[in-house]
N, C-alpha and C positions, 0 to 999 in steps of 0.2 A: 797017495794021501794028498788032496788036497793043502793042509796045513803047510806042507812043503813048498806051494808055488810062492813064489819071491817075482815082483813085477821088473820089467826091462823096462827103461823109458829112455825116449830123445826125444828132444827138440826142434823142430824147423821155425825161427825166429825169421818173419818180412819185416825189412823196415826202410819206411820212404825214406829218402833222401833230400835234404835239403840243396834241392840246389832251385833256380832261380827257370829254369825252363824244362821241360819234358824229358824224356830220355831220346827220342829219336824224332823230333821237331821243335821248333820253336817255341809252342804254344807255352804260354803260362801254366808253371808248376802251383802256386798259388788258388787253390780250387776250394778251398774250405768253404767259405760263404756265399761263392758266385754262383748264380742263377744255371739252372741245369745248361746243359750244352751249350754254353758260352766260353770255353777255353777249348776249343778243339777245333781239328783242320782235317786236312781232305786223307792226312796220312792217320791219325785218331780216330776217326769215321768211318776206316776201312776202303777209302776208293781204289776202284784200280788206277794205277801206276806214281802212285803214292811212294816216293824212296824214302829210306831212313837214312838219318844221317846220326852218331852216335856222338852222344853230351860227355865230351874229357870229363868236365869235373865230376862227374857222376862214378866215368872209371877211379879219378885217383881218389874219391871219397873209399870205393870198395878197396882201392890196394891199402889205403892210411887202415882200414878195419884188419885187411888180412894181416898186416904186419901188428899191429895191436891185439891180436887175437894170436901173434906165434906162426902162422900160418908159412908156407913153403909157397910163394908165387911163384909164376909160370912163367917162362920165358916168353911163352908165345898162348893166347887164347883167344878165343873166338865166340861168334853168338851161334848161336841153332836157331831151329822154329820148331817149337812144340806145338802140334797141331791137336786141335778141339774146339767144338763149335757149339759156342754159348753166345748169347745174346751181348753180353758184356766185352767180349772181341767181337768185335763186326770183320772184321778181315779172317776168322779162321783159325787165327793161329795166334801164339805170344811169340813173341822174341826172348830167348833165354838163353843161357847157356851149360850144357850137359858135359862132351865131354873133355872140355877143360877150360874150369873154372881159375876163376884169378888166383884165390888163394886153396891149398889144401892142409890139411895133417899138422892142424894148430890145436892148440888148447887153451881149455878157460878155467883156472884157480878158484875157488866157489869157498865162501869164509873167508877169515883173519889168517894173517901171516904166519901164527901161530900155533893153527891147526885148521889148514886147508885141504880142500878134496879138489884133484885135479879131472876136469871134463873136458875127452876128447873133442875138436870142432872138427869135423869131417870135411867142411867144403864152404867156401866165402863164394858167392854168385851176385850176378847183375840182372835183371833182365826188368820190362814193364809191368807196371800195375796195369788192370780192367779197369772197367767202367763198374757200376754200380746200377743193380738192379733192383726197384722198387717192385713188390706188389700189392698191388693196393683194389679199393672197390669205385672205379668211376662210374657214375650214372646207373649204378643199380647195377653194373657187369663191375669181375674180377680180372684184373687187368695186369699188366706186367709193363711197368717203366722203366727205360733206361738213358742215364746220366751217363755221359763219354767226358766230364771233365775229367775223372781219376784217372780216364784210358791213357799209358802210355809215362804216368810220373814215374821216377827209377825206384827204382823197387831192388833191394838188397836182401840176398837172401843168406842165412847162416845156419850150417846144418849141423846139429850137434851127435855125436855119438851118444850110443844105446847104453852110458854110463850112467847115469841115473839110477837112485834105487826107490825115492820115494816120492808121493807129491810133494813134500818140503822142498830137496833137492830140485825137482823141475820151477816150483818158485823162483829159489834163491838162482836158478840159472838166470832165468826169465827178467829179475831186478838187475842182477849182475851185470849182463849183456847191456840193457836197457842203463843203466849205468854208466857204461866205457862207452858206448856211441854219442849221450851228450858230452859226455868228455870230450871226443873226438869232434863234436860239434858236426856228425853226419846228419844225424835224425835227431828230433826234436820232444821224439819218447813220448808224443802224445796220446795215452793209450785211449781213452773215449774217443776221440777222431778218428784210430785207425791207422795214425801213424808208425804203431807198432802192434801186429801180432802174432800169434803161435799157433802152431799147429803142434799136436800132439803124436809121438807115436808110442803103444802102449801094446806091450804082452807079457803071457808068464813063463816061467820057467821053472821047472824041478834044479835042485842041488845037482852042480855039473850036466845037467842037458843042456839043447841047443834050445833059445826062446820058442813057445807056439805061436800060434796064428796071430799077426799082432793087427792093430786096430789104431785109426788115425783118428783124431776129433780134431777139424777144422777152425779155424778163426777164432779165438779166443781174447781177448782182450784187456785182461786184468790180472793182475797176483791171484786175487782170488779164485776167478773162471779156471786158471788153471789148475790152481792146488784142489778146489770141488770138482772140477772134471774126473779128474785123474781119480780120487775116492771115488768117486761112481762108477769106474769103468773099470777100476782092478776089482772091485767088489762084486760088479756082475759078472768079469770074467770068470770069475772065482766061483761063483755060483753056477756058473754055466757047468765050467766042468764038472762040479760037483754034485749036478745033476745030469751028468751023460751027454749036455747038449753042445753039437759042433759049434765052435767059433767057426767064423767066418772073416776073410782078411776084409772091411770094406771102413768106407769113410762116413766119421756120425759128428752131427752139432753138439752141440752144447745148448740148453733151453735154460735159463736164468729159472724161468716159471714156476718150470716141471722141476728143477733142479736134477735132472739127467742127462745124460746123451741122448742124442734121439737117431736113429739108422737114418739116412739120406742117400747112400749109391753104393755098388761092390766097387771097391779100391781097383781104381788103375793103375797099371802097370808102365813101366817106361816102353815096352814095346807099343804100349795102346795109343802112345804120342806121335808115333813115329818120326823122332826127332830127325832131323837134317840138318845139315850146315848153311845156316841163313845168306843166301848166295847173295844178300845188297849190301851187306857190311865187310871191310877188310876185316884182316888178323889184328888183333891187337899185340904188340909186344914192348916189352918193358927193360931198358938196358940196366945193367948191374947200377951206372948211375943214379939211372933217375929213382930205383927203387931206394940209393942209400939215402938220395935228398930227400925221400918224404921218408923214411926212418928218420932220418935226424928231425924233420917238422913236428914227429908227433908232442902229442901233450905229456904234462904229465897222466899218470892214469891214477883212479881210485886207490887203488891196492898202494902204491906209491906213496902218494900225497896223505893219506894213513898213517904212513909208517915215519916220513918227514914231520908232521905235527904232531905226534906222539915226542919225537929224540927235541926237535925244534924249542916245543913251547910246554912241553911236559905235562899235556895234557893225556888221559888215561884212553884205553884202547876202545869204549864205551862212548865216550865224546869225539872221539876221531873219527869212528862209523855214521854218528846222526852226524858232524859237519860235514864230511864229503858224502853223504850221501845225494845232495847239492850243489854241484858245483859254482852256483852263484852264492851259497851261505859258509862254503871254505874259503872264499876268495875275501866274503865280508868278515869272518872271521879272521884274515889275518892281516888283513888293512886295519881292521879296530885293535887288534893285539899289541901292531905299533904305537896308536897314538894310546894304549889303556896305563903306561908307566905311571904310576906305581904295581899297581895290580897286575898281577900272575895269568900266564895263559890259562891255568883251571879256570880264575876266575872269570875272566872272556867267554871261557867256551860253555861255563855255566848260565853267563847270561843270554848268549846266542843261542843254547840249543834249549834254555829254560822260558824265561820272560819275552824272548822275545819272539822264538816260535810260538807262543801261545799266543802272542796281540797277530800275530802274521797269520795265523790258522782262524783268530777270532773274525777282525774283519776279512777273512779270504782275499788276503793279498800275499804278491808274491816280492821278495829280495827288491827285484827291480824297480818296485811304484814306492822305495821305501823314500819319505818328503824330507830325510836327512840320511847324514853320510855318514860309512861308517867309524872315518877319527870323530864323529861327533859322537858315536855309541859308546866309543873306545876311552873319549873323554869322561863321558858319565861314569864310566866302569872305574877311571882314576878318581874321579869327586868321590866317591865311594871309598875305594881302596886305601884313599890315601885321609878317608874320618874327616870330610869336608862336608856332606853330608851323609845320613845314616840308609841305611839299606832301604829299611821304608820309603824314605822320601826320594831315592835313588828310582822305585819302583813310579813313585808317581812320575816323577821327570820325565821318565820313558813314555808313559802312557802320553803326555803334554807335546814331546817329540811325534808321536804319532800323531797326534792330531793336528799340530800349530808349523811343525817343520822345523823351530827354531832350536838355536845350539843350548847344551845343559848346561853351559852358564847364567846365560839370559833370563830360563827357568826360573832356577836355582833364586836368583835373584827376583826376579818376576813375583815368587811365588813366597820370596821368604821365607828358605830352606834348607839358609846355612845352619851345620850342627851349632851350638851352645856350648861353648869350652868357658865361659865366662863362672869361676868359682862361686864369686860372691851371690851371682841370680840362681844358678843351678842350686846353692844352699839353701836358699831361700823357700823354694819349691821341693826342695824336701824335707826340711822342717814340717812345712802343710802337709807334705803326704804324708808323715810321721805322725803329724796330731791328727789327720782325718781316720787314720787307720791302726787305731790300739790295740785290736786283736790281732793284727797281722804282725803287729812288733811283738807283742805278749812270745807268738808262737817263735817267732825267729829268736827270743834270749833264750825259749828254753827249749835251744838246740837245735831246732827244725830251720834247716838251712836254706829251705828250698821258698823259704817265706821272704828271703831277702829278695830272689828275684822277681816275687808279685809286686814289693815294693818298687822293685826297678823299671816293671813295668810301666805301672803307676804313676811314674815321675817322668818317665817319657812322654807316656800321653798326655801329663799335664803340661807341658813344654812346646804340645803340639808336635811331638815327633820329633823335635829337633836337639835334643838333649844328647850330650855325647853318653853313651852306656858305659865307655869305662871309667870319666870322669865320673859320675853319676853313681855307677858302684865305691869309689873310693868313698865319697863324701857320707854315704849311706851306713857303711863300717866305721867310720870318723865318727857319727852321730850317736847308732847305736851300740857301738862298744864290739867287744867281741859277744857270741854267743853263750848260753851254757850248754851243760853236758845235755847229748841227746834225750830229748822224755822218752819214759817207759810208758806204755799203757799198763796197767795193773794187770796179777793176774787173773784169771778168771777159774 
């Protein structure tokens, strides 16, 4: 019965590495914007007798992932050459390494502390990015370019086990991952560039069989591409067999377009590479030492800094997810928390992940172009907290901070936005809203309570927003007396 197949999925997550030069020469890692084949050299290019020479920080960015990811490093590892000729290697072959990767037999916690699924990571690897093939139509021919800056930036690769059960679950890997590596500050998560993608691996399986023919979709690049991938390719599987027709093990795109996979080659094999041990590079080995200093260097991680701002600042397990889910709006989030005294971390992380991610989404800027700091956020949050000015006008201040850069005092004052505690004027202006609004006091004596707050409104906005609300409800109960008994409508 078809009904029975339950999908296997894992992940193979590449992701560039931040570091400042290539993985095996000099050339500028920096390639985003520069003019095609302007960052490359005679070992990039593919020349013969072109040596490599191998980027440390590239290694210990992959060991800070293996150990952050649980992983069992290796005493001793090495590169291969997986051999295959594509336009995009000019020499033949990648540099990679098969069979002993830096880290193995770690794992990835996927959810809250609370109720997590844990995902095997099978293998933490190093090896170089390609080049980049365009095809395009010049001069009336269909033509095929290729760019050699990418050839050769360190390339990390993270292979997760076939734990997986649904497209969610390969999401929530795919964020998760992409998560703890800016933490770690390897990779930069950019996924439009390229800086992070997935490869998919996908099959089915009956209740206790072994998976069938499973099926790869290549290059993937967004939350979404993966979770719509993955629906389209359990669902044709599914219909495969339910129609008698053989799967076949091989490797398919993703078309945004078509919204499908689309077939592209029968999957290779690791014999098809014919890996070797890459005879221009030594062994790498790692002593019990140096592996415990970068244990100790690591950061903290998501899951962590979650569960500290939650016990910290008593903010709920909901607000602790959106602030780290950026690590430059956890960091702003608890720079503002110090200077926000009076106000409550809730209240911070309300206005971090409320008011202020929306002006930050609105103009499409990020944390770091923000033209004030966050004790100046933190202070706005106390003029508030502590009924110096009223929520409203707290609201504008921020918007004025965006624009002018200047602290919410300044504003505040700038703008004439201190609350109104002054009895005698605030009486004054609610008298007027008493006599301009006879019906709405009519309702409020006889019992309908919720009339008092129309007036409250009322006298706010006559104050221009700056009327204190509790002051302002006393005097309103002082004027009009207490209520009467709730009206009845008649029967009918």
């Amino acid at each position: 019965m078809t009904g029975e197949l339950v999908p296997v999925i894992g992940l193979e997550v590449h992701a560039q590495l931040l570091t400042q030069s290539k993985m095996f020469c000099g050339c500028s890692a920096a390639y985003a914007n520069a003019a095609p084949n302007t960052h490359c050299c005679d070992l990039c290019s593919g020349m013969p007798g072109a040596l490599p020479v191998i980027n440390q920080r590239a290694v210990e960015m992959t060991l800070m992932t293996a150990l952050a990811l649980h992983c069992e490093v290796a005493q001793i590892s090495k590169f291969d050459r997986k051999n295959y000729s594509y336009p995009d290697l000019p020499k033949g072959y990648q540099i990679s390494q098969y069979e002993q990767p830096i880290g193995v037999q770690g794992w990835l916690d996927l959810g809250d502390e609370m109720l997590s699924t844990r995902c095997g990571i099978i293998r933490v690897h190093l090896e170089e990015d390609t080049g980049k093939t365009s095809h395009v139509s010049l001069d009336g021919s269909d033509v095929s370019l290729v760019d050699y800056n990418r050839c050769g930036i360190p390339l990390m690769e993270i292979v997760g086990a076939p734990d997986l059960k649904s497209p969610e679950a390969a999401r929530d890997f795919f964020s998760t991952l992409r998560q703890i590596l800016m933490y770690l500050g390897v990779c930069d998560g950019n996924l439009q560039e390229g800086s992070m993608r997935a490869d998919l691996n996908v099959s089915l399986r009956k209740a206790d069989r072994e998976p069938g023919v499973k099926v790869e979709v290549k290059n993937l690049n967004s939350f979404r591409s993966v979770q719509r991938a993955l629906e389209y390719e359990i669902e044709r599987q599914r219909e495969a067999v339910s129609a008698g027709h053989p799967l076949v093990q091989e490797t398919r795109g993703w078309s945004e377009a078509r919204d499908a996979t689309i077939a592209q080659r029968t999957k290779e094999y690791a014999d098809d590479y014919r890996y070797f041990p890459e005879p221009d590079l030594p062994l790498i080995t790692f002593s019990a030492d140096r592996v415990a200093e970068i244990r100790q260097s690591l950061p903290e991680m998501p899951a962590e800094k979650r569960s500290r701002l939650r016990r910290e600042y008593g903010i709920t397990a909901e607000a602790a997810h959106v602030l780290t889910a950026d690590l430059a709006l956890s960091d702003f989030f608890e720079a503002a928390a110090l200077a926000a005294s009076p106000a409550t971390g809730m209240e911070v992380a309300n206005w971090s992940h409320g008011d202020l991610l929306r002006l930050l989404h609105e103009s499409q800027s990020e944390i770091a172009s923000l033209p004030f700091s966050a004790a100046d956020f933190g202070r706005l949050i106390a003029l508030v907290s502590g009924a110096r000015i009223s929520n409203a006008a707290g609201k504008q201040v921020l918007e004025a901070m965006f624009e002018t850069g200047e602290g919410p005092e300044t504003i505040v004052e700038r703008l004439n936005l201190s609350q109104m505690d002054d009895n005698e004027a605030l009486t004054e202006i609610v008298k007027t809203v008493i006599s301009e609004n006879p019906g709405v006091v009519t309702d409020y004596r006889r019992g309908k309570a919720a009339a008092l707050n129309v007036l409250l409104g009322k006298t706010i906005k006559a104050s221009g927003g700056r009327a204190n609300p509790s002051v302002v409800r006393s005097i309103l109960e002082n004027e009009l007396g207490l209520p009467g008994p709730p009206s009845e409508s008649p029967a009918g």
